[in-house]
C-alpha positions, -999 to +999 in steps of 0.1 A: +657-578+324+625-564+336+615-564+374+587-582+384+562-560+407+540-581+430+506-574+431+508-556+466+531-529+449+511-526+420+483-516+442+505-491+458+513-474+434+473-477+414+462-459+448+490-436+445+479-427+409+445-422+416+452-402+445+476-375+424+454-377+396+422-368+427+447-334+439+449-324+403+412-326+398+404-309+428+435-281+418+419-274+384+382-272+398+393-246+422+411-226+395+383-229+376+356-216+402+384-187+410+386-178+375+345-177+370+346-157+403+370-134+390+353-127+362+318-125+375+333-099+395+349-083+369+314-084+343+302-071+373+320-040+380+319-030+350+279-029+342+261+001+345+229-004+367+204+018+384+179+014+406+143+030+400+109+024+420+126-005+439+136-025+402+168-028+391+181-022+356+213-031+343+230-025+309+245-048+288+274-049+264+251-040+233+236-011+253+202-027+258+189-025+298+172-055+312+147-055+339+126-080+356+089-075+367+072-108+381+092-130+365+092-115+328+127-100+317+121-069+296+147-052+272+146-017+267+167+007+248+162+036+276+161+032+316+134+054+330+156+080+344+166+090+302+133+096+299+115+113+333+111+145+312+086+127+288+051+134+302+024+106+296-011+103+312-029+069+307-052+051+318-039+020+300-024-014+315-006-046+305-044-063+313-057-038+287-032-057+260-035-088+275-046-115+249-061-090+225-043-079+191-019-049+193-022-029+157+005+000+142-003+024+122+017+051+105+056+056+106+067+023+122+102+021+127+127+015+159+096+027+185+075-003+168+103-027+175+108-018+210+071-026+218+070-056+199+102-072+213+089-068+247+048-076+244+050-099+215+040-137+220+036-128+254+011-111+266-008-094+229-022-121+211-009-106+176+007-079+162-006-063+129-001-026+109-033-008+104-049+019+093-077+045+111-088+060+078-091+040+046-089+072+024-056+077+042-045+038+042-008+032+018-011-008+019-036-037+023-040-030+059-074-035+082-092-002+089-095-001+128-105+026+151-098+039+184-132+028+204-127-010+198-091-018+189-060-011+207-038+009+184+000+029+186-001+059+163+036+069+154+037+103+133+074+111+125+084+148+125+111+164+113+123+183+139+113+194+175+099+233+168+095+259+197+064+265+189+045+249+222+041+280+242+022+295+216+000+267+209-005+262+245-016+301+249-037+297+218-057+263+235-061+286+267-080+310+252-098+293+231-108+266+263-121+302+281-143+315+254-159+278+248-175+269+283-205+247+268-197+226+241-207+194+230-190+159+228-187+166+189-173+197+191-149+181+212-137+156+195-129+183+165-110+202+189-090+175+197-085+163+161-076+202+154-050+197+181-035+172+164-031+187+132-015+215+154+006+192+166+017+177+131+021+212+114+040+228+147+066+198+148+061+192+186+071+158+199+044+147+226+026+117+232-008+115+247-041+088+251-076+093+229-097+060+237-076+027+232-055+049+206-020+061+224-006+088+199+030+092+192+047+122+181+084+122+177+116+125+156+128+092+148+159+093+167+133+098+197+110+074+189+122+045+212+120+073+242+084+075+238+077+038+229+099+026+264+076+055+278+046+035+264+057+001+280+065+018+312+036+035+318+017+002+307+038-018+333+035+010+360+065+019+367 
């Protein structure tokens, strides 16, 4: 025959229910916060991070660094201390992007898609391929130049010659016999260093107007590009 429980003892033992089924509650929350502290530490260890210029860069699991200017996360394929031995004068700025289409021209590969992850539908208003010369245009592409339009240049080389000493020599002398010469004749000096560049295989990167020329191998390509978006976030 079943016992009858009066209503005080069924009370007692509702509260005494509620209150084991409160400790286990509290039990698994405070496993739970352990475990994520555990392995927050853990994550943490792990990472590789650096600090440059007073911003910090850390690495992920898929190799990528993130970084953090003013709110905006950037992800880059190479933290600035990789690259320190890239050289790269500029007069250029995020404002000079800022709202204003971005155009490619030439070999755009991995260096493209480092620039576009980071500036696109954020701070250039589009991003479009191009071309400078329409003689020398392979596609359907807009013919922009370098006095109005902000343009990335990648040339792809084949290999990184030795032949910059030479070349360097070679400018030197010809800089002290030519101590008068005109904005034209500038201008095809510079383009005739830029074949130089092209037919010597050196990997450089350099500013002409709203033009930024890049000159790399294509393994190197994203070096020069995160040197780019460096330089344009001045860092």
């Amino acid at each position: 025959m079943r016992r009858i429980i009066s209503k005080g003892e069924k009370n007692k033992k509702t509260k005494r229910n509620q209150w084991i089924l409160g400790i286990l509650l509290i039990l698994l929350m405070a496993f739970s916060t352990l475990g994520y502290a555990l392995g927050g530490r853990g994550d943490e260890g792990g990472s590789n991070k650096i600090e440059y210029k007073g911003i910090e860069f850390i690495q992920d699991n898929s190799g990528y660094w993130n970084f953090v200017i003013q709110g905006q996360q950037f992800i880059i394929l190479n933290n600035p201390e990789d690259i320190s031995e890239i050289n790269f004068l500029s007069i250029l700025n995020l404002n000079s992007y800022s709202n204003k289409p971005l155009y490619f021209v030439g070999d755009i590969r991995e260096g493209a898609s480092e620039i576009s992850r980071n500036l696109a539908e954020r701070f250039v208003l589009r991003i479009q391929q191009a071309c400078l010369d329409e003689d020398d245009c392979e596609g359907n592409f807009p013919i922009k130049n370098c006095s109005s339009d902000n343009i990335i240049i990648f040339k792809e080389i084949l290999s990184n010659g030795a032949e910059a000493n030479e070349i360097e020599s070679n400018e030197v002398e010809s800089n002290e016999t030519k101590d008068n010469e005109t904005e034209e004749n500038e201008t095809a000096i510079n383009r005739t260093e830029i074949k130089k560049t092209e037919d010597n295989k050196i990997e450089t990167m350099y500013q002409e107007e709203n033009c930024v020329f890049i000159y790399s191998q294509y393994e190197n390509q994203s070096k020069y590009a995160d040197k780019l978006l460096f330089s344009l976030l001045g860092i």
